[in-house]
VEXSELO-920875 format. One record per residue: chain; residue number from 0; x, y, z of N, C-alpha, C in turn. Coordinates in pm, whole numbers, plus 50000, padded with zeros to 5 digits. Example, Ala and Ser with C-alpha at 12.3 -4.5 7.8 and 13.67 -1.06 7.14 Angstrom:
{rec A, 0, {51319, 49431, 50780}, {51230, 49550, 50780}, {51320, 49670, 50780}},
{rec A, 1, {51285, 49775, 50708}, {51367, 49894, 50714}, {51290, 50003, 50787}},
This chain:
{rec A, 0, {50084, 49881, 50000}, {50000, 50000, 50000}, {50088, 50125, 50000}},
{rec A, 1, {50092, 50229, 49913}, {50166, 50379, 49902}, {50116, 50395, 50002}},
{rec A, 2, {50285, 50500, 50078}, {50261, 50559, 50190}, {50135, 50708, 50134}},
{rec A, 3, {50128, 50752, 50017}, {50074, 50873, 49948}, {49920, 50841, 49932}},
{rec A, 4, {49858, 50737, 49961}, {49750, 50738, 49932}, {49644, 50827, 49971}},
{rec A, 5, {49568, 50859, 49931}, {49441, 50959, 49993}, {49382, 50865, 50068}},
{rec A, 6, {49340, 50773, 50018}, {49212, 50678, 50117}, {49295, 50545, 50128}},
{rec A, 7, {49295, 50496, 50254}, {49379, 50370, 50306}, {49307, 50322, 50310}},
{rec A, 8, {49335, 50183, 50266}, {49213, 50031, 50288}, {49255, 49939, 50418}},
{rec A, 9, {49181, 49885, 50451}, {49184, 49760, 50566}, {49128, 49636, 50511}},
{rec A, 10, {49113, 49543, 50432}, {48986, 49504, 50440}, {49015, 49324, 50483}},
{rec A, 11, {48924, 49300, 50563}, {48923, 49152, 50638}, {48810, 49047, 50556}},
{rec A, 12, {48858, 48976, 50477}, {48754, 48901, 50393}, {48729, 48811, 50481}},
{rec A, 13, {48820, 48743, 50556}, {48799, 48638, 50704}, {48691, 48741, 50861}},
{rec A, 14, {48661, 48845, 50811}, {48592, 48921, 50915}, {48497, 48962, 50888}},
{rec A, 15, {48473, 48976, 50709}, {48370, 49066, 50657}, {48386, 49206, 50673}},
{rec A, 16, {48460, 49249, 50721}, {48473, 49424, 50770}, {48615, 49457, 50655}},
{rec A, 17, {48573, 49604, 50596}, {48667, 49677, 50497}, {48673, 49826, 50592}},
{rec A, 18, {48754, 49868, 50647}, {48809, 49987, 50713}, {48853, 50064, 50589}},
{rec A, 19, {48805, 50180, 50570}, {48855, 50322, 50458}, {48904, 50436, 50562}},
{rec A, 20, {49027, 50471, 50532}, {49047, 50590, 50607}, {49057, 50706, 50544}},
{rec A, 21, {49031, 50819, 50528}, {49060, 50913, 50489}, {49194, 50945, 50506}},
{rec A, 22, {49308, 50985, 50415}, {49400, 51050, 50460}, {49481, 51153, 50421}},
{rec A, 23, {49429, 51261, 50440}, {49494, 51369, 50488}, {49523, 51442, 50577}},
{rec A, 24, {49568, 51424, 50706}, {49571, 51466, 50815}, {49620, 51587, 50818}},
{rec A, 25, {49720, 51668, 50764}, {49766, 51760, 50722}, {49633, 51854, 50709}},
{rec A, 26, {49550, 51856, 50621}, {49461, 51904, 50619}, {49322, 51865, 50641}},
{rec A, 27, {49326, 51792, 50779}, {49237, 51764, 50899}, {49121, 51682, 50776}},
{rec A, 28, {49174, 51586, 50675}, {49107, 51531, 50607}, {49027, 51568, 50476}},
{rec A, 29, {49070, 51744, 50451}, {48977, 51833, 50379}, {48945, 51707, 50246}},
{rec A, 30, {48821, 51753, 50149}, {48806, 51680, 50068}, {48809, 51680, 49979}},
{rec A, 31, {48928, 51713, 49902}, {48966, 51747, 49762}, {48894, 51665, 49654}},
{rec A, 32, {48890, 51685, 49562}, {48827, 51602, 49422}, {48929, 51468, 49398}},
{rec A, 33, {49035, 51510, 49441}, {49136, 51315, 49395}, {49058, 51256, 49478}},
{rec A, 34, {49093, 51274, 49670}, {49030, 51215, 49739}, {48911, 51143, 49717}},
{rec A, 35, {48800, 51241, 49667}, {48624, 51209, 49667}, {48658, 51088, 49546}},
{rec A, 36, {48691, 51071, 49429}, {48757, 50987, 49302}, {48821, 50871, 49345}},
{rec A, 37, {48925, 50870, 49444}, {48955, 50751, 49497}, {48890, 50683, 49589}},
{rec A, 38, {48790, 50765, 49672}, {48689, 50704, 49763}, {48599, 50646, 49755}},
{rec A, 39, {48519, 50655, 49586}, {48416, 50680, 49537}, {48484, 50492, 49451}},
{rec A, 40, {48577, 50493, 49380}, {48637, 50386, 49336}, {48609, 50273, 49398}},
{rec A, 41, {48696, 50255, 49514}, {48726, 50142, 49598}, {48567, 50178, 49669}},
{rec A, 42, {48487, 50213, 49691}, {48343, 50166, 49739}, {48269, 50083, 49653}},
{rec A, 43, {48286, 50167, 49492}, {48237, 50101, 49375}, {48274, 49909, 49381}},
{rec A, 44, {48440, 49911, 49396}, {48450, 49792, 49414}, {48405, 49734, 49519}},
{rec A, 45, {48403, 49761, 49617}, {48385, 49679, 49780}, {48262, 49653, 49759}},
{rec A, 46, {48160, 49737, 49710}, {47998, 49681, 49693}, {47987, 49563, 49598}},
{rec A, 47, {48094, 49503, 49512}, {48059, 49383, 49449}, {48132, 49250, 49531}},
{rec A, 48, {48208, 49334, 49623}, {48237, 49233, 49705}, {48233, 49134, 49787}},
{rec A, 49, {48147, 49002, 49800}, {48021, 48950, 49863}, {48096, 48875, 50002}},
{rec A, 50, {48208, 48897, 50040}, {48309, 48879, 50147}, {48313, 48995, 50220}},
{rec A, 51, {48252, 49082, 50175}, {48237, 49228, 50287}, {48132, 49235, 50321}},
{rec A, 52, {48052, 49250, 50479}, {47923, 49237, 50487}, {47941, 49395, 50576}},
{rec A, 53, {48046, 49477, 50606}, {48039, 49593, 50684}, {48201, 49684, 50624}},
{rec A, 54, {48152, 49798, 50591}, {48250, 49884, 50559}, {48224, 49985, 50648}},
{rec A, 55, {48366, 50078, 50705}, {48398, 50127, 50761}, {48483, 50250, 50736}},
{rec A, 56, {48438, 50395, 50772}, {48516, 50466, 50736}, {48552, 50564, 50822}},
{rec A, 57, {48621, 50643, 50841}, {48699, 50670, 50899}, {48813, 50823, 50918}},
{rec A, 58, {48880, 50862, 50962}, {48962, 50957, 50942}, {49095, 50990, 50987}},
{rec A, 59, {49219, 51007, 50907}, {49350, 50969, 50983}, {49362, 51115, 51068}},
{rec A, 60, {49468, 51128, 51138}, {49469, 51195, 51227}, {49385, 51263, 51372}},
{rec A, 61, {49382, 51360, 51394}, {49246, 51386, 51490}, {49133, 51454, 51422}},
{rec A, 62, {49063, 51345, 51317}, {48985, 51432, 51300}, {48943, 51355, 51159}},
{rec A, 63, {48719, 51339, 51142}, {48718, 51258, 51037}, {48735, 51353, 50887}},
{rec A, 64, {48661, 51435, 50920}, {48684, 51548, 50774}, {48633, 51697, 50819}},
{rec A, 65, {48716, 51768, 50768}, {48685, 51950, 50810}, {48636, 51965, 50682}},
{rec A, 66, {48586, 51872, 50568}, {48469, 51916, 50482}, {48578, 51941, 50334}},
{rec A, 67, {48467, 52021, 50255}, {48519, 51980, 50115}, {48628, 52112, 50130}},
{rec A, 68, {48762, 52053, 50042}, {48856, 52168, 50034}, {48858, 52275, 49932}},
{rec A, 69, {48840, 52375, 49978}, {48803, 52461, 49953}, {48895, 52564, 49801}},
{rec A, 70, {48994, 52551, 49870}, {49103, 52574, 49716}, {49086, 52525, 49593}},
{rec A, 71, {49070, 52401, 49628}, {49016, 52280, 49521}, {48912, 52307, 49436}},
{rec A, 72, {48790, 52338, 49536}, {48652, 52336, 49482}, {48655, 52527, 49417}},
{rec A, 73, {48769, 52609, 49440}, {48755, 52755, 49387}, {48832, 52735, 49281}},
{rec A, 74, {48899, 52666, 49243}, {49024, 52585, 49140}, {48926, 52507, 49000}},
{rec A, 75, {48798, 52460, 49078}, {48670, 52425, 48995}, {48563, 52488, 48916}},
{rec A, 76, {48536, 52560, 49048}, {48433, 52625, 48996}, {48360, 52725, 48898}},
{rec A, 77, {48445, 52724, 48817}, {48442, 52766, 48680}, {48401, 52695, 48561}},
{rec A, 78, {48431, 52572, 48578}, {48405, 52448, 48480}, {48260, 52456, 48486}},
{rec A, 79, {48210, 52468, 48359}, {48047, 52437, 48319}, {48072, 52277, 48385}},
{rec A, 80, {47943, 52224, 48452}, {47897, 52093, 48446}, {47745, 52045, 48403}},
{rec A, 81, {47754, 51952, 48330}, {47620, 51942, 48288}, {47458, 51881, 48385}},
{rec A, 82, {47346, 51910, 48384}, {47271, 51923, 48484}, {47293, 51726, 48483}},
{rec A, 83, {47244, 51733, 48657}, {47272, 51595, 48630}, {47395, 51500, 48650}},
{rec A, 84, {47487, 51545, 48661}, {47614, 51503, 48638}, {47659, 51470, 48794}},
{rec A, 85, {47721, 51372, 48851}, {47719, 51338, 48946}, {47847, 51335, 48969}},
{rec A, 86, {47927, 51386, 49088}, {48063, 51382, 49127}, {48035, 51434, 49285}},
{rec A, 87, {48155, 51400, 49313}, {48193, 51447, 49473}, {48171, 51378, 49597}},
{rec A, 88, {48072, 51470, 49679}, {48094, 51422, 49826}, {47904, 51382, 49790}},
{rec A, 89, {47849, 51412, 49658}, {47649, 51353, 49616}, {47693, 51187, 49579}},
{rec A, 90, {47827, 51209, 49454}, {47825, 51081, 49441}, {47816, 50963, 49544}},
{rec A, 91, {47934, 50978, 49631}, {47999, 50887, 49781}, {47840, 50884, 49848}},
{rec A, 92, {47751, 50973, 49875}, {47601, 50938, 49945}, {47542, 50859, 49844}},
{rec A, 93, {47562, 50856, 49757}, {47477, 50755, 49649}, {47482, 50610, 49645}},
{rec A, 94, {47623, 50579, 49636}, {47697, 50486, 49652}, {47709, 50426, 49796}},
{rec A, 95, {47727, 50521, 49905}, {47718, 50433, 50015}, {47572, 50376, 50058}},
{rec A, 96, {47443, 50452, 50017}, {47322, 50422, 50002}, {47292, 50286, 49937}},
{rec A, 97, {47312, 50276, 49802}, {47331, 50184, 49754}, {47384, 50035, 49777}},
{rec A, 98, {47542, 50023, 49851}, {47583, 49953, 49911}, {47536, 49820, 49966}},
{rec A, 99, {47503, 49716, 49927}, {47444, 49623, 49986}, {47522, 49588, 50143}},
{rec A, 100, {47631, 49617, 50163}, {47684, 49624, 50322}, {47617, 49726, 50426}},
{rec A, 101, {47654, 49719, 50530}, {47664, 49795, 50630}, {47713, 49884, 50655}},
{rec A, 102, {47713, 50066, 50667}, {47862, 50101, 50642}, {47809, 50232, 50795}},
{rec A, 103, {47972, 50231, 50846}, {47935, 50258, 51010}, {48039, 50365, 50915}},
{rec A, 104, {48014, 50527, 50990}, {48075, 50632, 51028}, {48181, 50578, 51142}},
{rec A, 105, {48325, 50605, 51187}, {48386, 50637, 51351}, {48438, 50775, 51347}},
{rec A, 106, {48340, 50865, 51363}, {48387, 50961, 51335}, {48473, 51033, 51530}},
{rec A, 107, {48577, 51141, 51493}, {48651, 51211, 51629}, {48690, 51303, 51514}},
{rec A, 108, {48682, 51443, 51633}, {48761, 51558, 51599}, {48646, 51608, 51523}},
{rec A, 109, {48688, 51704, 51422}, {48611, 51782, 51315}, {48545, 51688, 51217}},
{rec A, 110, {48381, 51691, 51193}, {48285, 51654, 51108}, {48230, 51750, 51048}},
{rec A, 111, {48300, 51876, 50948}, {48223, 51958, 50921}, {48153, 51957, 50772}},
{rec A, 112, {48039, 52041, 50709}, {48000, 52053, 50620}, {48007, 51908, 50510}},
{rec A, 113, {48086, 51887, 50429}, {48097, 51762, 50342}, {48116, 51663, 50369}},
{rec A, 114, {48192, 51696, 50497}, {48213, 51555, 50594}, {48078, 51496, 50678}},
{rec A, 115, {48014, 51599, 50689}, {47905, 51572, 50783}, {47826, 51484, 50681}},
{rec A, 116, {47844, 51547, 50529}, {47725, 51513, 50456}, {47766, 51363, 50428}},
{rec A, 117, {47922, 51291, 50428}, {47922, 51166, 50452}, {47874, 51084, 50531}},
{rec A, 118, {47863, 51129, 50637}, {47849, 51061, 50775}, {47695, 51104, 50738}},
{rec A, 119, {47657, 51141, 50714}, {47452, 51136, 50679}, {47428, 51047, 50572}},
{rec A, 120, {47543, 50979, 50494}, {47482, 50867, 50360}, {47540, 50756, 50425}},
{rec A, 121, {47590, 50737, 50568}, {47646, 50626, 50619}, {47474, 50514, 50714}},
{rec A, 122, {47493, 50447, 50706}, {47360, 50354, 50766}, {47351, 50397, 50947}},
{rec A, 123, {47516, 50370, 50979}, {47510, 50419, 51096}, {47662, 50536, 51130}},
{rec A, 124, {47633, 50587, 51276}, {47763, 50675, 51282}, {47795, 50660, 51445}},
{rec A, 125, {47902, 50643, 51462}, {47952, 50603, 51581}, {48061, 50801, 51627}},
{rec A, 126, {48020, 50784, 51726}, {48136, 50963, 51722}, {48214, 50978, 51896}},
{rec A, 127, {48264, 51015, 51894}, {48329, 51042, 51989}, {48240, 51119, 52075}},
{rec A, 128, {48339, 51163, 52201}, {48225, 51248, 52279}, {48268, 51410, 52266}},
{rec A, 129, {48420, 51386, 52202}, {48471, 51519, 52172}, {48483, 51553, 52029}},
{rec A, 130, {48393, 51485, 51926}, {48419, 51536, 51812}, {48304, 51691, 51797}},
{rec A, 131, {48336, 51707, 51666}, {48242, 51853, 51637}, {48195, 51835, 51488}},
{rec A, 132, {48037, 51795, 51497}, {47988, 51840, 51368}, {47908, 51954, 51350}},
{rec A, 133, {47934, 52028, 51217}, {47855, 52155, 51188}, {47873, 52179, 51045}},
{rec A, 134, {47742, 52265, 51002}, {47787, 52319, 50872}, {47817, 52483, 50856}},
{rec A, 135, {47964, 52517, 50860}, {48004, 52621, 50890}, {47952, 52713, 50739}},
{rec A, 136, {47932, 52652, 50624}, {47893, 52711, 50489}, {47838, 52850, 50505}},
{rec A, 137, {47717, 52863, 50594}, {47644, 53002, 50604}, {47746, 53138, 50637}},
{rec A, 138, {47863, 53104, 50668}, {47951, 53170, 50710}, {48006, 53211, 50617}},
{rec A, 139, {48052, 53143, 50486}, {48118, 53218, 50380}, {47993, 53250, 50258}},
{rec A, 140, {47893, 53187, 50316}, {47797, 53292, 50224}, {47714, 53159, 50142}},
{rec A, 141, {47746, 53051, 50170}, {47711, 52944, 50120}, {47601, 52847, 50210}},
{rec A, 142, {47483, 52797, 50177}, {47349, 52747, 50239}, {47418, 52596, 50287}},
{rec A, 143, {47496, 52526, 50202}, {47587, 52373, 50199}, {47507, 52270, 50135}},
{rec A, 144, {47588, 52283, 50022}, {47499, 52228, 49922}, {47539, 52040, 49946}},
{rec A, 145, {47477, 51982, 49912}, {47485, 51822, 49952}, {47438, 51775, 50123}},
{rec A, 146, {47494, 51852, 50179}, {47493, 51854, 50323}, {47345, 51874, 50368}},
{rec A, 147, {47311, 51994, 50284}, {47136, 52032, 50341}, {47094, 51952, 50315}},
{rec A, 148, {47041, 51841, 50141}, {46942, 51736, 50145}, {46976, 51620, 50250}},
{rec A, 149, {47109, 51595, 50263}, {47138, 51446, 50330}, {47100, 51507, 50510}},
{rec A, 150, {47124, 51621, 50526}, {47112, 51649, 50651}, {46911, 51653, 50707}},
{rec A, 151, {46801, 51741, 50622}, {46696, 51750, 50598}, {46652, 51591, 50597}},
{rec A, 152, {46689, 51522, 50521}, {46619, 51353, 50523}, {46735, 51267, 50578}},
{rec A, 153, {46770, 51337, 50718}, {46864, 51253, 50807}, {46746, 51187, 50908}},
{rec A, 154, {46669, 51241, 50912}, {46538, 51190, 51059}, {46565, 51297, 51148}},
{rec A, 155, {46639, 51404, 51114}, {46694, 51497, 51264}, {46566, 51561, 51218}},
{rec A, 156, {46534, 51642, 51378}, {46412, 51735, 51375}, {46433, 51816, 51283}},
{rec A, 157, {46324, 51922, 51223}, {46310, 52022, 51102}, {46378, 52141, 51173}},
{rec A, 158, {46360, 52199, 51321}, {46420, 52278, 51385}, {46559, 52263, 51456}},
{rec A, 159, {46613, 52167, 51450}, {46732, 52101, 51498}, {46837, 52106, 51339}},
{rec A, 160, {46731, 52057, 51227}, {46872, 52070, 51113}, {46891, 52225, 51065}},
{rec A, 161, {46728, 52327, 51069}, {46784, 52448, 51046}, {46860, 52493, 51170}},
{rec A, 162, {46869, 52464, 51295}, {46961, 52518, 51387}, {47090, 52483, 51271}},
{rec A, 163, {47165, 52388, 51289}, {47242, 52379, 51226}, {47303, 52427, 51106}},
{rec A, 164, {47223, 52398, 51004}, {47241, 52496, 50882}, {47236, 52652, 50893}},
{rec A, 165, {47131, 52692, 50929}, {47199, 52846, 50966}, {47252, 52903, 51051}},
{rec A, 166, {47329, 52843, 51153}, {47379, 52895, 51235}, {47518, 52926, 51245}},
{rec A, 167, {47576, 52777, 51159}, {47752, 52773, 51170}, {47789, 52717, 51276}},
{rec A, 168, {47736, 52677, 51357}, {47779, 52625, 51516}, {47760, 52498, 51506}},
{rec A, 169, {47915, 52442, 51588}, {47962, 52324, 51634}, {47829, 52204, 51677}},
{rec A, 170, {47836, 52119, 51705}, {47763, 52064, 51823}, {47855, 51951, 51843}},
{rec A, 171, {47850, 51910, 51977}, {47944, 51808, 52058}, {47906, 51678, 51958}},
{rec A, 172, {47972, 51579, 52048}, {47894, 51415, 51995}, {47823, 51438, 52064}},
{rec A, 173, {47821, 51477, 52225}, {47616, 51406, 52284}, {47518, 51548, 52231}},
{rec A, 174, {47578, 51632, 52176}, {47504, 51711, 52106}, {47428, 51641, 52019}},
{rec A, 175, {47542, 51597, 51915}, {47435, 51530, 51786}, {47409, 51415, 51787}},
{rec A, 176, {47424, 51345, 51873}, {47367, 51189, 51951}, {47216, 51265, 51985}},
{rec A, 177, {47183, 51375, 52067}, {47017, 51367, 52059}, {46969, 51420, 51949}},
{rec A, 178, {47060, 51554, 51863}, {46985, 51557, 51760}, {46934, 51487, 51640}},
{rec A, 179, {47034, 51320, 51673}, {46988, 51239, 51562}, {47075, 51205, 51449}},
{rec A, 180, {47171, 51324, 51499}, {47275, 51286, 51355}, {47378, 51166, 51396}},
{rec A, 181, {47359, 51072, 51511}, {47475, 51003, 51524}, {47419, 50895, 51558}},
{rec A, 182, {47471, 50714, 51595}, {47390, 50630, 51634}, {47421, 50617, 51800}},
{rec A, 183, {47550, 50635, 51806}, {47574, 50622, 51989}, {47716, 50710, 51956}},
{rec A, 184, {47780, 50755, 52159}, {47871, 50818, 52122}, {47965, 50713, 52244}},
{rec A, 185, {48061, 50744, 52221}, {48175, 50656, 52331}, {48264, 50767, 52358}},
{rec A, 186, {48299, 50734, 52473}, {48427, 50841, 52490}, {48534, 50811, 52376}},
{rec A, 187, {48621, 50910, 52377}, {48717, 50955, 52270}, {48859, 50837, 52257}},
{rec A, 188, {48900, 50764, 52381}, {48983, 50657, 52398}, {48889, 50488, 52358}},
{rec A, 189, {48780, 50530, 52381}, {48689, 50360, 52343}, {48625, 50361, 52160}},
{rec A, 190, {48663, 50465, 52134}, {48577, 50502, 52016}, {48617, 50390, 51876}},
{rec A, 191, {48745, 50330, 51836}, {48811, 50266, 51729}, {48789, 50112, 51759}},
{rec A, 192, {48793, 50074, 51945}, {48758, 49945, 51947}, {48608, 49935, 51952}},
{rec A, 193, {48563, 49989, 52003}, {48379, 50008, 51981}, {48321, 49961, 51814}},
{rec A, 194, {48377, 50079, 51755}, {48352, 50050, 51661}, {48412, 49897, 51571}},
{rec A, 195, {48536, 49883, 51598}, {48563, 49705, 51566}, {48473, 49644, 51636}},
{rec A, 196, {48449, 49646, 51687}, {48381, 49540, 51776}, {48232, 49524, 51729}},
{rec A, 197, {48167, 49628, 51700}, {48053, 49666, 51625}, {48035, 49615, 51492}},
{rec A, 198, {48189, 49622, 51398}, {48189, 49594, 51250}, {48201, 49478, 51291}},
{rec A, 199, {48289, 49397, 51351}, {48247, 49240, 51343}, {48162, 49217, 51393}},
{rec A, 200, {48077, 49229, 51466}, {47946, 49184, 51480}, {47852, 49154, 51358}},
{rec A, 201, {47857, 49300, 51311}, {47775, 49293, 51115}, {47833, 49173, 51053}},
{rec A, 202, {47971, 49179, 51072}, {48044, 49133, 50949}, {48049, 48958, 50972}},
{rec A, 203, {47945, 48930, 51047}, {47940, 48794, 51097}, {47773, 48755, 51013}},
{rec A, 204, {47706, 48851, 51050}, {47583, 48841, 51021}, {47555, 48777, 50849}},
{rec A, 205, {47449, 48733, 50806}, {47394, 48678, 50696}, {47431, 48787, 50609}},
{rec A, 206, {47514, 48812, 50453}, {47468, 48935, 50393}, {47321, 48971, 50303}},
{rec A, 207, {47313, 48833, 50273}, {47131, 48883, 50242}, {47022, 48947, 50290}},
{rec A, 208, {47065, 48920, 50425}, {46963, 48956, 50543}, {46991, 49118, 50561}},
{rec A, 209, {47145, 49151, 50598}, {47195, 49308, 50595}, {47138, 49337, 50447}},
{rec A, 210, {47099, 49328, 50347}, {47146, 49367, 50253}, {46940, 49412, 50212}},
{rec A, 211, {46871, 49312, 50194}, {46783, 49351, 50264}, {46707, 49452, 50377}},
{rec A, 212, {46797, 49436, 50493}, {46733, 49517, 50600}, {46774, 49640, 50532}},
{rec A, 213, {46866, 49679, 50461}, {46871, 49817, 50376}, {46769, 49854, 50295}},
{rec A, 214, {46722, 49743, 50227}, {46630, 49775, 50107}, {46511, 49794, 50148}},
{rec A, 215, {46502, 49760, 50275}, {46365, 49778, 50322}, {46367, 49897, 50398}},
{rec A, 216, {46467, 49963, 50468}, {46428, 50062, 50550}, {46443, 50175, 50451}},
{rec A, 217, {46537, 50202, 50357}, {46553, 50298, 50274}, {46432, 50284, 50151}},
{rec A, 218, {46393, 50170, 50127}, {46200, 50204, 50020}, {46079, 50251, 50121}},
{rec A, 219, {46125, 50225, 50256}, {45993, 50257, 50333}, {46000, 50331, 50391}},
{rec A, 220, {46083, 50406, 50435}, {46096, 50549, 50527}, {46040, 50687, 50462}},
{rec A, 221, {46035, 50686, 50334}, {45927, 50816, 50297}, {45818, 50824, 50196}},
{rec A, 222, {45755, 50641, 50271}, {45607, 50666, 50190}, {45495, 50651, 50341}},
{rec A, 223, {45365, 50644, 50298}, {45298, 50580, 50427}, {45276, 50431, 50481}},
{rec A, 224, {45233, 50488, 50566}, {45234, 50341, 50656}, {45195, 50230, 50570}},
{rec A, 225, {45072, 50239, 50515}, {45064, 50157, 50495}, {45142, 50104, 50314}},
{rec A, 226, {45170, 50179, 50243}, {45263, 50129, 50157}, {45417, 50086, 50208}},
{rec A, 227, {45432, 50133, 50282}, {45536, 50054, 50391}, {45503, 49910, 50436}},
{rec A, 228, {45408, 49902, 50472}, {45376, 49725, 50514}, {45383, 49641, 50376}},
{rec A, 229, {45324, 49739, 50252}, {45312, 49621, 50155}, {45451, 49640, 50082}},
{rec A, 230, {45551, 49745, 50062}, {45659, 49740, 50048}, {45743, 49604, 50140}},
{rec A, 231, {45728, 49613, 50270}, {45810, 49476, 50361}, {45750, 49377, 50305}},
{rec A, 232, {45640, 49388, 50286}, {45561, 49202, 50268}, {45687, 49167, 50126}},
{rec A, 233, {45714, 49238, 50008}, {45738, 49210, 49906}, {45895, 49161, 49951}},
{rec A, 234, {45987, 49281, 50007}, {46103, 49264, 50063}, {46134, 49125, 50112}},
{rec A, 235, {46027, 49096, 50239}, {46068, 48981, 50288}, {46060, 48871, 50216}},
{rec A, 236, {45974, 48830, 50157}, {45959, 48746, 50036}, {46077, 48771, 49956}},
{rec A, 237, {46127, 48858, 49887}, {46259, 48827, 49847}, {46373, 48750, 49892}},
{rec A, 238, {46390, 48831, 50022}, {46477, 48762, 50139}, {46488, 48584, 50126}},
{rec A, 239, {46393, 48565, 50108}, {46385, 48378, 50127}, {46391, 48337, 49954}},
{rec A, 240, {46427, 48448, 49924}, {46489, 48356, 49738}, {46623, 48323, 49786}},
{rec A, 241, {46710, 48413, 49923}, {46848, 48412, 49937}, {46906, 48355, 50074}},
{rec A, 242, {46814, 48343, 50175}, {46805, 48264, 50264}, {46697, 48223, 50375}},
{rec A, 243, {46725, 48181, 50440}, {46568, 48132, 50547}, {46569, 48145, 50658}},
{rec A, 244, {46514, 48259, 50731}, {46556, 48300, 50875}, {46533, 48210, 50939}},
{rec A, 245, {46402, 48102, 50912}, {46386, 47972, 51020}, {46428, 47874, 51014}},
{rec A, 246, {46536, 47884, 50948}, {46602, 47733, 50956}, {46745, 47673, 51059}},
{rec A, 247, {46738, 47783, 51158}, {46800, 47731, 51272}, {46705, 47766, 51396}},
{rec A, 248, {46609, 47781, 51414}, {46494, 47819, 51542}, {46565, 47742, 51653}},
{rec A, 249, {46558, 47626, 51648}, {46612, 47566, 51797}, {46768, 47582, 51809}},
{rec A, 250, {46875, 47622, 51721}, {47032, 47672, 51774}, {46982, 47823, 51803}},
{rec A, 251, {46906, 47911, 51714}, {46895, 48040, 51776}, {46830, 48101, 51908}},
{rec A, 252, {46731, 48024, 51943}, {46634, 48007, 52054}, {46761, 47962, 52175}},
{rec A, 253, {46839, 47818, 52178}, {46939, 47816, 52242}, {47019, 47893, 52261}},
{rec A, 254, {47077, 47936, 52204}, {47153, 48046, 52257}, {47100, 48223, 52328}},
{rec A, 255, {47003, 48215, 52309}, {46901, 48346, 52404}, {46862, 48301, 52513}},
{rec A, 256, {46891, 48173, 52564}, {46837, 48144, 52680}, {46897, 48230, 52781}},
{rec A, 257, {46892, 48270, 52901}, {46962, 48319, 52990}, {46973, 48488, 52976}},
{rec A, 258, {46909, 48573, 52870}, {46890, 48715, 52867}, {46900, 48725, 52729}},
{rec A, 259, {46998, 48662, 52609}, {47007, 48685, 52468}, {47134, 48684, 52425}},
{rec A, 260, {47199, 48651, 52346}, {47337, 48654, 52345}, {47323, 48749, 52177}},
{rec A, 261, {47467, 48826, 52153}, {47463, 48921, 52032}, {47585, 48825, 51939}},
{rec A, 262, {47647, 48677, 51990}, {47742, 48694, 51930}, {47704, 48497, 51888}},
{rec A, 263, {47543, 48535, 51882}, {47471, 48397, 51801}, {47508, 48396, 51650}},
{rec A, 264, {47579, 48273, 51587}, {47593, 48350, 51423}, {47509, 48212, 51357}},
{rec A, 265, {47403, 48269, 51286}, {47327, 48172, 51208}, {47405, 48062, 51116}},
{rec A, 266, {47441, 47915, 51130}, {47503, 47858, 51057}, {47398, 47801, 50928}},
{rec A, 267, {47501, 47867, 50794}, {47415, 47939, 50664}, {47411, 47774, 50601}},
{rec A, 268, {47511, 47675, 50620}, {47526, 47594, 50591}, {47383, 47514, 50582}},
{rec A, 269, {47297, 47526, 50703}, {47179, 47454, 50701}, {47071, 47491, 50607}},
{rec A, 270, {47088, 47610, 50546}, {46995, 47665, 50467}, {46959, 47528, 50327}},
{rec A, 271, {46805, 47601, 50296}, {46727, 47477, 50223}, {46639, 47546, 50112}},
């Protein structure tokens, strides 16, 4: 692996878990256009990867991303692009959406603006208790473009994401742990094994089943209820073209005896 790389790989085919790091620490991760191009790549590949059931991303130094770099994107912004045209930090939400894996945020340090808007196309986000997300954009005169839709259809309250968007201000991790933008927070020393510990858990799990539980929460979260029920009925029925949740009942039932155990792994072998 080049010591020069923008984005560092991990990936455990014996674990199911692929670790991406961002790296530019130098510039607290900013997100230049190579970066977003090489990030955007190796996701492309890892999603055909059927040995990865959880990807992981990440940020080198103290800190996951201080957002899109800015030199870069004034170095751009002149170039006509045609309507439609997909690049950047829209593409990487598309793609991690897409993703038939799992893909966990560990975010510490600075989560701002483009970075944030990653960590909003991630399934889940794990953060420190001392990191800081915000979208500082309103400040140079800019609303934050990518950031507002992924932030708006994050589930955060309607008054909680315009706090954010127009304000420019920080919020802690247990800040944005209640506002919704995060899934849990750990202190700042537990935060890298938490999160391992978390990705192998996924990365044990069935991938049909993860892969699924995506397709179903992302077709049903912005219609109604009840096209939501008949959306799952169809989902789950898919599910059993690729495997059969009841075909270990008495090893899975065994092992919950005594309160529930998290580290039951369905043996796929029995499937029929």
């Amino acid at each position: 692996m080049a010591d020069n790389k923008l984005v560092l790989e991990r990936v455990s085919q014996e674990q199911g878990v692929a670790w991406l790091t961002l790296n530019r620490p130098e510039k607290k991760n900013a997100l230049s256009r190579a970066l977003l191009a090489e990030l955007a790549g190796i996701l492309k590949t890892l999603r055909d990867n059927d040995q990865i059931r959880c990807i992981v991303t990440t940020g080198a130094g103290d800190s996951y991303s201080s957002g899109r770099d800015l030199h870069d994107m004034r170095d751009r912004s002149s170039r006509r692009r045609r309507w439609g045209e997909e690049e950047g930090v829209a593409e990487i939400v598309k793609v991690l959406r897409s993703c038939p894996q799992v893909t966990i945020a560990a975010v510490k340090g600075y989560c701002l603006g483009g970075g944030l808007a990653l960590v909003n196309g991630h399934d889940l986000a794990v953060a420190a208790d001392t990191a800081k997300f915000g979208m500082p954009e309103i400040i140079r005169g800019s609303y934050g473009a990518t950031a507002t839709p992924t932030l708006f259809h994050s589930g955060t309250p309607f008054k909680k994401a315009f706090y954010i968007q127009l304000t420019g201000r920080n919020l802690s991790g247990d800040e944005a742990e209640r506002a919704g933008l995060v899934s849990k927070v750990v202190p700042e020393k537990d935060l890298m094994q938490f999160v391992d510990e978390l990705a192998r858990e996924i990365g044990s799990r069935n991938p049909a089943t993860l892969e699924h539980a995506k397709i179903a929460a992302y077709m049903e979260k912005d219609v109604d209820f009840e096209t939501a029920l008949k959306t799952d009925d169809l989902v789950s029925h898919r599910l059993r073209c690729y495997t059969n949740p009841l075909s270990d009942v008495e090893g899975y039932l065994k092992a919950q005896k005594g309160g529930g155990s998290l580290g039951y792994t369905k043996p796929e072998k029995k499937e029929g």
